[in-house]
C-alpha positions as CSV (number, residue, x, y, z in Angstrom):
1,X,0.0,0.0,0.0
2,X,1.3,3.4,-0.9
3,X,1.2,6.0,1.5
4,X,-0.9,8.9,0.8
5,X,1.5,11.4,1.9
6,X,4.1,10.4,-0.6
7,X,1.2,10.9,-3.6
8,X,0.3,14.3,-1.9
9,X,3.9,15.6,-2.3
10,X,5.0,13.7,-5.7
11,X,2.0,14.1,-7.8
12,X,3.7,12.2,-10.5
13,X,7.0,14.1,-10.3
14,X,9.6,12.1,-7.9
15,X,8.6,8.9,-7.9
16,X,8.8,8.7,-4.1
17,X,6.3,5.9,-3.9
18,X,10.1,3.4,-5.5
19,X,7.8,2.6,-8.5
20,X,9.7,3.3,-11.9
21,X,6.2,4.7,-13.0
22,X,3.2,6.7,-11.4
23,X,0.7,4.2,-10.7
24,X,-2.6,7.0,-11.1
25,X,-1.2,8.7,-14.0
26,X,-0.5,5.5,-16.1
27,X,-4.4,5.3,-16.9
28,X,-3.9,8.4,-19.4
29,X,-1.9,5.6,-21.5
30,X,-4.5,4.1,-23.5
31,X,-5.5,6.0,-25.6
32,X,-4.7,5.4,-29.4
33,X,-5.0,6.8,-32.6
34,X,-4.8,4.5,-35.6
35,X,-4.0,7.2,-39.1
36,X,-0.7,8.7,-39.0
37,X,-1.3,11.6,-40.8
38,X,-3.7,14.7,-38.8
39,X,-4.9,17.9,-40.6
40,X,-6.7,20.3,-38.2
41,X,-6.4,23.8,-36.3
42,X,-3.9,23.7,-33.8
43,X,-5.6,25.9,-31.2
44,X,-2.6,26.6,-30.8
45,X,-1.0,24.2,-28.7
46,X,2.6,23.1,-27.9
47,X,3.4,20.9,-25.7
48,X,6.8,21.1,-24.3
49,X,8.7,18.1,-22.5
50,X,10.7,17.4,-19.7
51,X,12.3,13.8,-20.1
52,X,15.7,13.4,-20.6
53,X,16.6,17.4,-19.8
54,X,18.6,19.0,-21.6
55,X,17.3,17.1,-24.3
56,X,14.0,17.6,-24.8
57,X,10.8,16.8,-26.8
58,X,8.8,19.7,-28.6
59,X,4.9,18.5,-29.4
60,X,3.3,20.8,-31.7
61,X,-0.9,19.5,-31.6
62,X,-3.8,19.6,-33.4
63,X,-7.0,18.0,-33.1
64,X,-8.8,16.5,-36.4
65,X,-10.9,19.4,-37.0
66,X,-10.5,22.2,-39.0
67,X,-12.0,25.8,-37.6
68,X,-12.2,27.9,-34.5
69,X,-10.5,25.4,-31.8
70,X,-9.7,28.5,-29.9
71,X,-11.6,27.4,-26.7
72,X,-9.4,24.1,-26.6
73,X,-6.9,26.6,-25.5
74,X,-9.1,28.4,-23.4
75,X,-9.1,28.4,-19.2
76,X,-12.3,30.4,-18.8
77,X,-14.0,28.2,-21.1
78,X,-12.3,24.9,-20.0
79,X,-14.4,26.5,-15.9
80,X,-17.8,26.7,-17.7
81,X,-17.7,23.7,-19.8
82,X,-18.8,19.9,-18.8
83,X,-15.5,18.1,-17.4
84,X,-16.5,15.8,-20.5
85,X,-16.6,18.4,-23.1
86,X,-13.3,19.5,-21.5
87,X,-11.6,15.8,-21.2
88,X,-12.6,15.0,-24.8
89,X,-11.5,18.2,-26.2
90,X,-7.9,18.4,-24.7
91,X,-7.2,14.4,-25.1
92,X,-8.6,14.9,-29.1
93,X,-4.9,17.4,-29.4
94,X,-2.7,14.7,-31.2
95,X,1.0,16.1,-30.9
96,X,4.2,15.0,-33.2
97,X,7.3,15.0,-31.0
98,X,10.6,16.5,-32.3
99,X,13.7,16.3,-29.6
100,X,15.9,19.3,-29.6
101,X,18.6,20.5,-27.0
102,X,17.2,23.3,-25.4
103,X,19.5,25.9,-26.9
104,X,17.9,25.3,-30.1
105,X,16.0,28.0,-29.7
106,X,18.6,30.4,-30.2
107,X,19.2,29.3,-33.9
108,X,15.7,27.6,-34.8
109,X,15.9,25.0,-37.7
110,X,12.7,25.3,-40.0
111,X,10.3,23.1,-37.8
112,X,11.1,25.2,-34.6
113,X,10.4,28.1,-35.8
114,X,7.3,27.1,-37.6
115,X,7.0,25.8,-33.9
116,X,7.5,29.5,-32.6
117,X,5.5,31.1,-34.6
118,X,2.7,29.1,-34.0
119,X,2.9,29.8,-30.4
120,X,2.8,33.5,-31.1
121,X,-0.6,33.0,-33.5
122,X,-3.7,35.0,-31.6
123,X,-6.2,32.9,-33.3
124,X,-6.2,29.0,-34.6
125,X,-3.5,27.6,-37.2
126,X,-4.2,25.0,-39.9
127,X,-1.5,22.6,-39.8
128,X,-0.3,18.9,-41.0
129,X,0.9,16.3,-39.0
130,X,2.7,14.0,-40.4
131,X,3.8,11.3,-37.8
132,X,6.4,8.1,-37.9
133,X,3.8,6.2,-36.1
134,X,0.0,6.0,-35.2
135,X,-0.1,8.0,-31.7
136,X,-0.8,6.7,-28.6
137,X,-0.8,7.4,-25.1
138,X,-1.5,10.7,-23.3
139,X,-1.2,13.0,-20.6
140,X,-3.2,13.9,-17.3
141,X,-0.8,16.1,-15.0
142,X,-1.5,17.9,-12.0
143,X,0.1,21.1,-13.5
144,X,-0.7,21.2,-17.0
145,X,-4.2,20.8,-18.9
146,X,-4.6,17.1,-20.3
147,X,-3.0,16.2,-23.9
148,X,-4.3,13.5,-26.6
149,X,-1.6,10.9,-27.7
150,X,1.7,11.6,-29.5
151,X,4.3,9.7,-32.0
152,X,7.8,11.3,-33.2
153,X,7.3,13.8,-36.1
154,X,8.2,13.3,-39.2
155,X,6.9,16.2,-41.0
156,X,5.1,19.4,-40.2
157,X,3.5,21.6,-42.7
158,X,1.6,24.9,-41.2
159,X,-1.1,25.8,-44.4
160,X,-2.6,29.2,-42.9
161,X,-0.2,32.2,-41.7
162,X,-0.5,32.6,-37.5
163,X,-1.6,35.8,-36.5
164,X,0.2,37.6,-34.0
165,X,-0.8,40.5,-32.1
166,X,1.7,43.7,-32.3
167,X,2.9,43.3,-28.8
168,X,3.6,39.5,-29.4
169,X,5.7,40.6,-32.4
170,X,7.5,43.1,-30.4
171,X,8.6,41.0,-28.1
172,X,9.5,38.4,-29.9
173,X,11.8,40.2,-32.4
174,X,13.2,42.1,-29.1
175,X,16.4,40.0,-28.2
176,X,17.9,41.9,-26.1
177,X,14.8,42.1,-23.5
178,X,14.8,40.0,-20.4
179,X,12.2,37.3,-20.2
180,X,10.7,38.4,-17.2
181,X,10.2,42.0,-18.4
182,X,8.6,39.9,-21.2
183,X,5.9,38.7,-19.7
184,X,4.8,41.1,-18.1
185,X,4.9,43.2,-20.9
186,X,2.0,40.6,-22.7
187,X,0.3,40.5,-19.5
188,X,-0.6,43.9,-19.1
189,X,-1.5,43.8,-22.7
190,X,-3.8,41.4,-21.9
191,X,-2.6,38.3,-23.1
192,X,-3.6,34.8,-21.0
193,X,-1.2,33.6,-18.7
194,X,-1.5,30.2,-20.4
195,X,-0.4,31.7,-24.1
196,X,2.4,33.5,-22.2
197,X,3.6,30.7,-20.2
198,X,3.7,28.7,-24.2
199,X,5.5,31.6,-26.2
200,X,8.3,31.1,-22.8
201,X,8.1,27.4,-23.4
202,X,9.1,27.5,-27.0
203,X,11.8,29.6,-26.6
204,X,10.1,33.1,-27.8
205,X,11.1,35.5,-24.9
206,X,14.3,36.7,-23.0
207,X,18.0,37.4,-24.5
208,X,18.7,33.7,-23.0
209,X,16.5,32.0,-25.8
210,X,15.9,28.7,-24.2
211,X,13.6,26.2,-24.5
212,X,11.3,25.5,-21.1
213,X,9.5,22.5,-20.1
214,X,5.7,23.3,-20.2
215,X,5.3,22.1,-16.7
216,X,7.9,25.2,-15.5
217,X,6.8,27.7,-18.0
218,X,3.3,27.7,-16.3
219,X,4.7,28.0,-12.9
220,X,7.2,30.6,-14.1
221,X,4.4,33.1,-15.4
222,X,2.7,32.4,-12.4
223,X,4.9,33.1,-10.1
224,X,6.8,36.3,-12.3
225,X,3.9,37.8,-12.3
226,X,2.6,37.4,-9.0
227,X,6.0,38.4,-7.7
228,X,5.6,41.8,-9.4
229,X,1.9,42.7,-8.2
230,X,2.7,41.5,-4.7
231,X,5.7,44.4,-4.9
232,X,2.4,46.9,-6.1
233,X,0.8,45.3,-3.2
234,X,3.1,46.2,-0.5
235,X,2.6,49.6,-1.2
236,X,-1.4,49.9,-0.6
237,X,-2.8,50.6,2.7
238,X,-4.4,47.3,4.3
239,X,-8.1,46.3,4.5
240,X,-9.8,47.4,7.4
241,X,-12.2,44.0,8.3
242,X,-11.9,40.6,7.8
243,X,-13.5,39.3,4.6
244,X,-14.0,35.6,3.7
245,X,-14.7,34.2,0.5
246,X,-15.5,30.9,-0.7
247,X,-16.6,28.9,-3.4
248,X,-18.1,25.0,-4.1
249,X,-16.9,23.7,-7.3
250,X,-17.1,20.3,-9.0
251,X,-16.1,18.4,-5.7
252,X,-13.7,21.3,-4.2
253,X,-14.4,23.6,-1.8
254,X,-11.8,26.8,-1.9
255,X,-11.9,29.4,1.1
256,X,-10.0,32.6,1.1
257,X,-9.3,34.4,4.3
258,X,-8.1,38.2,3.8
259,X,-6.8,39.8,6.9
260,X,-6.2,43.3,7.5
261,X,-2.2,42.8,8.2
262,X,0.4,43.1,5.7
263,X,0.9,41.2,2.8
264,X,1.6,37.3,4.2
265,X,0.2,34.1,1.9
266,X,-0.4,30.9,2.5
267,X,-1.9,28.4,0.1
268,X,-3.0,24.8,1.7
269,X,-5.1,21.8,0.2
270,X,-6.7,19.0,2.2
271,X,-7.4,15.8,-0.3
272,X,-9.5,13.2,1.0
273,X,-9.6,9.8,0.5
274,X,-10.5,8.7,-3.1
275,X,-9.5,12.2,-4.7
276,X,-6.6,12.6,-7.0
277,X,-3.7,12.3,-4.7
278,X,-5.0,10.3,-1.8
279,X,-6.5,7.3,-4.0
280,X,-5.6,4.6,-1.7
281,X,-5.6,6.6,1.8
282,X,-7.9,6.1,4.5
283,X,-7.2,9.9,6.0
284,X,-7.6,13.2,5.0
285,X,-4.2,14.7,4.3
286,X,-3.5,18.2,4.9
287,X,-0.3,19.9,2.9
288,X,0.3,23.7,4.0
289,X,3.0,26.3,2.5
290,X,3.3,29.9,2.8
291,X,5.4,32.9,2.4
292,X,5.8,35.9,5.0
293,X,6.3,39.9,4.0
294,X,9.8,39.1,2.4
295,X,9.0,36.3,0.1
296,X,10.6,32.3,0.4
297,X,13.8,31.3,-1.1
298,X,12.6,27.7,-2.2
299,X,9.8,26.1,-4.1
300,X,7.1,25.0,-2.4
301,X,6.7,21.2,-1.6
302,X,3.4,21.4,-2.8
303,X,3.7,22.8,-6.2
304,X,2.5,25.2,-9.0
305,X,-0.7,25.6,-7.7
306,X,0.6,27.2,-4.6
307,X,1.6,29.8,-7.7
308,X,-1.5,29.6,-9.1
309,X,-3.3,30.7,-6.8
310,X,-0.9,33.2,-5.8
311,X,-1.7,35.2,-8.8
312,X,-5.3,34.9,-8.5
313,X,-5.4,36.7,-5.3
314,X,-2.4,39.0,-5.5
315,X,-4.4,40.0,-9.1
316,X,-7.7,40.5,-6.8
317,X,-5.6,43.6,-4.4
318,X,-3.8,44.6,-6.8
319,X,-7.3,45.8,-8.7
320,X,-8.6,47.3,-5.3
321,X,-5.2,48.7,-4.0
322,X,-5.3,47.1,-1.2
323,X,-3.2,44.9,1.3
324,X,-3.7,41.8,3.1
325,X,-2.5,38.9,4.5
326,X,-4.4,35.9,2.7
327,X,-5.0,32.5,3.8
328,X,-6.4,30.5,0.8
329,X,-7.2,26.8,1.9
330,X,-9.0,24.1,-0.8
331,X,-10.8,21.0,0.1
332,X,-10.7,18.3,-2.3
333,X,-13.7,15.4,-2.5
334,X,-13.4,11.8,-2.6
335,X,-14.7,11.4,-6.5
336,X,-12.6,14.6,-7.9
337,X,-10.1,11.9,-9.0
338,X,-8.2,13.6,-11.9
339,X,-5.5,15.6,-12.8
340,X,-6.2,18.3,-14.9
341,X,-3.2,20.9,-14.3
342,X,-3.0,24.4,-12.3
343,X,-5.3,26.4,-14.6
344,X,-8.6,25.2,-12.6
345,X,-6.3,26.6,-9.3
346,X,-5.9,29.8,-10.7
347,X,-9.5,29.9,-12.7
348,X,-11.2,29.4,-9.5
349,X,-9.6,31.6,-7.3
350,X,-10.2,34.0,-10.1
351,X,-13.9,33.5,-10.2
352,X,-13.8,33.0,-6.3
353,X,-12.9,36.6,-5.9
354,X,-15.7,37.6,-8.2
355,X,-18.2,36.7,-4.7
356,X,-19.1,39.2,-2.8
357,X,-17.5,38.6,0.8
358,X,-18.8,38.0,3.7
359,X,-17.1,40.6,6.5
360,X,-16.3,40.2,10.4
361,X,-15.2,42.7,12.6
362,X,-12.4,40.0,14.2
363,X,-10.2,36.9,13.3
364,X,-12.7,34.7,15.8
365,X,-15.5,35.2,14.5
366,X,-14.3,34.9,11.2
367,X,-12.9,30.8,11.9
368,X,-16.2,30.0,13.6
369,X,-17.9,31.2,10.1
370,X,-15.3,29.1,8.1
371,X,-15.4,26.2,10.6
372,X,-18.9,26.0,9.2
373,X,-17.9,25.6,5.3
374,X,-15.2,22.9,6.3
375,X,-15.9,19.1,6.4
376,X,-12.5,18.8,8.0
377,X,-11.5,19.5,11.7
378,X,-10.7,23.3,11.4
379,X,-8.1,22.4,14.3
380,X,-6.3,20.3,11.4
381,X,-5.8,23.4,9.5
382,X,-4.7,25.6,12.3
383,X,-2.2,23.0,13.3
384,X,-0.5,24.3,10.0
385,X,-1.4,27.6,9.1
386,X,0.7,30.8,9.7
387,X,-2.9,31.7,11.6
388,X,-1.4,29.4,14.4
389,X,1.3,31.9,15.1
390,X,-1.6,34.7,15.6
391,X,-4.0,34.8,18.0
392,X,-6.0,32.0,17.6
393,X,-4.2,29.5,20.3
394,X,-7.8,28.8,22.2
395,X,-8.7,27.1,18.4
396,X,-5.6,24.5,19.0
397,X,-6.9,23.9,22.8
């Protein structure tokens, strides 16, 4: 038996459980695919690996249909839609895998930059996939959005131009600017965080061309950002009450406590037995991390959603100048038993703050209002929270 903890903090990653393989995400390899050639418009999506860094593999994907696929590509959608709808259109992206070093992107043969300039495209490109194989397999990962099954690439032809936006252009031509300043420039012009974090995978931003694993491109947006709004943040006054907020979602429960104290975060989740990460457990398991006024030198144990969310409240003050100290904590059901990447972090924390909040005059009443919402022991929270070193001790009692 596998210990739950050990899924909790590998999610597929470490292999901490000794296996050679992760026994939950192996059930996203059967899917198959029997023609070996795919025309269709590639949202667009590219796929960037991690196996065998530096070396890596570089999936541009399409599904088998030709028009607006933008919404396969599309977070706020991907909240609204039927987890079906959602499942069936990211596993119908087929992607043909060329390997590359990841200073390739520094002198792009003719596939990589077809590759890059897909990834720049504002709306849908036709393209051809022509692959050594019929594709199999697939992916379901707890940071990025599921993928349809792959095969090395032999050929790919793109039929219709992409169509960048002027910003995307200017950055992309700009060499000498840093990749963080980058992406912040396409935020604030409004692009996605999910089409920034692919133009960084491919290699399209910084002086430093490099390609970047998808899985670390999404957290590296996430957390770039985030990093320069909480510096905005800092400078606002604080709230003046407490203010909750929470939100029921497709088996999740996410609660965000804002305090009137200076800028502090803390991101935990509690998964109970049968969800994603605690399949064979017969306990709820509670993972905390947070951050105090100055930051944190490492990554967090429990990974990008920690950024994810992150952005999704530090966006939140940053539109009502404001300051806080925000405790965001997520329950996860027995049933909510797949991995479907960080976006559904971020889009509901997003769409939590959208909720008008619910206001107490103190930090008490506040926990006796959230110890309601919780199916957990709110004792099990406190026990890790950076609330424990407040004034809450009679909750611990």
């Amino acid at each position: 038996m596998i210990k739950p903890e050990l899924c909790i903090r590998c999610r597929g990653a470490k292999y901490l459980c000794g296996l050679s393989y992760c026994p939950i995400l192996v059930k996203s390899k059967v899917v198959r695919v029997h023609n070996k050639e795919i025309y269709g418009s590639s949202p667009p999506t590219i796929f960037v690996g991690r196996s065998n860094y530096p070396k890596i593999t570089v999936y541009p994907s399409a599904p088998p249909i030709v028009g607006d696929t933008g919404k396969f590509e599309d977070p706020k959608y991907w909240l609204i839609s039927d987890l079906n709808e959602f499942l069936t259109m990211r596993l119908s992206l087929i992607r043909g895998g060329v390997r590359y070093d990841i200073n390739s992107a520094k002198n792009p043969d003719k596939v990589l930059l077809d590759i890059q300039l897909m990834s720049l495209s504002a709306r849908p490109v036709d393209v051809e996939l022509k692959l050594v194989k019929p594709p199999s397999g697939g992916i379901l990962d707890d940071n990025t959005p599921p993928l349809g099954p792959s095969a090395p690439l032999e050929k790919l032809n793109v039929t219709t131009s992409p169509s960048p936006l002027r910003v995307t252009e200017k950055v992309y031509s700009d060499t000498d600017m840093k990749a963080v300043e980058g992406i912040l420039r396409l935020y604030k012009a409004g692009l996605d965080v999910e089409k920034i974090s692919r133009i960084l995978s491919v290699g399209a931003l910084g002086h430093f061309r490099k390609l970047v694993p998808t899985r670390w491109s999404i957290t590296a947006v996430d957390k770039s950002i985030s990093d320069f709004l909480i510096e905005k943040i800092k400078t606002y006054d604080t709230i003046d009450k407490v203010e909750i907020y929470f939100r029921k979602f497709q088996r999740n429960l996410f609660v965000a406590i804002l305090i009137p104290k200076e800028w502090s975060f803390e991101w935990g989740e509690a998964w109970f037995p049968g969800s994603t990460w605690n399949k064979w457990g017969n306990y709820v398991d509670v993972e905390v991390d947070n951050e105090g006024y100055f930051g944190r030198t490492d990554y967090p144990e429990i990974g990008g959603c920690y950024y994810a969310s992150r952005l999704g409240v530090t966006e939140f003050l940053e539109s009502r100048r404001k300051q806080a100290t925000a405790i965001l904590w997520r329950e996860i059901y027995e049933g909510f038993n797949l991995p479907i990447g960080v976006w559904f972090v971020r889009e509901n924390i997003r769409q939590l703050f959208k909720e008008k909040p619910i206001i107490f005059e103190d930090l008490s009443s506040a926990l006796n209002f959230v110890k309601k919402l919780l199916r957990i022991d709110l004792k099990l929270w406190l026990r890790k929270s950076i609330l424990s070193y407040n004034t809450i001790d009679k909750w611990l009692k």
